[in-house]
C-alpha positions in Angstrom: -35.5 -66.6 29.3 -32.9 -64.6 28.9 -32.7 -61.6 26.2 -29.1 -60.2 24.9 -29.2 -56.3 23.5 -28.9 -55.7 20.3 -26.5 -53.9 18.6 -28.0 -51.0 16.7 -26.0 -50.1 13.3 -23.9 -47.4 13.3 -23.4 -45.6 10.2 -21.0 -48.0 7.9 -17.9 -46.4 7.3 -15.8 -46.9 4.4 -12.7 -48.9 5.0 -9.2 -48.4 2.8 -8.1 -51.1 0.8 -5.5 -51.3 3.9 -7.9 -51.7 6.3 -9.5 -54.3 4.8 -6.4 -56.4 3.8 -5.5 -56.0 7.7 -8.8 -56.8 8.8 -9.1 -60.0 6.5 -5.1 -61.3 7.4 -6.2 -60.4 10.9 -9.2 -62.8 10.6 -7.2 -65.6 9.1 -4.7 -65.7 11.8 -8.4 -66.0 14.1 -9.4 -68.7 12.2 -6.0 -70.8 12.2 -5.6 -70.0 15.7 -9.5 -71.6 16.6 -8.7 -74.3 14.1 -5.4 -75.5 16.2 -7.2 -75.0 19.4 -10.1 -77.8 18.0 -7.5 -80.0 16.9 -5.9 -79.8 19.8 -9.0 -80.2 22.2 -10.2 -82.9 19.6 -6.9 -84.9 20.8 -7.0 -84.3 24.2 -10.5 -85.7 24.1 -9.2 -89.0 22.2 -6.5 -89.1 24.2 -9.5 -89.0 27.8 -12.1 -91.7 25.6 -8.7 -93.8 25.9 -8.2 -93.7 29.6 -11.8 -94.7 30.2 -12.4 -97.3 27.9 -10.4 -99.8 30.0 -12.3 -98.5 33.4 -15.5 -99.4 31.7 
């Protein structure tokens, strides 16, 4: 079995009103991104499930 390290916390540090807003728009933009990545692996996949259909 494999073990990952752990992070130990460093001391929290407090983040401007900035910061965070950049941090959160930052994550968005992550989140949109993984979301058209799925939908876009989702339809490759369809598009696959109907190439093989007929060879079954």
């Amino acid at each position: 079995m494999t073990t990952v390290p752990t992070k130990s916390k460093a001391p929290s540090k407090t983040l401007s009103t900035d910061e965070i807003k950049q941090t959160f728009s930052r994550l968005q933009s992550d989140i949109q991104t993984l979301a058209s990545k799925i939908g876009e692996l989702e339809s490759e996949a369809d598009e696959h499930e109907y190439e093989l259909v007929p060879i079954l």
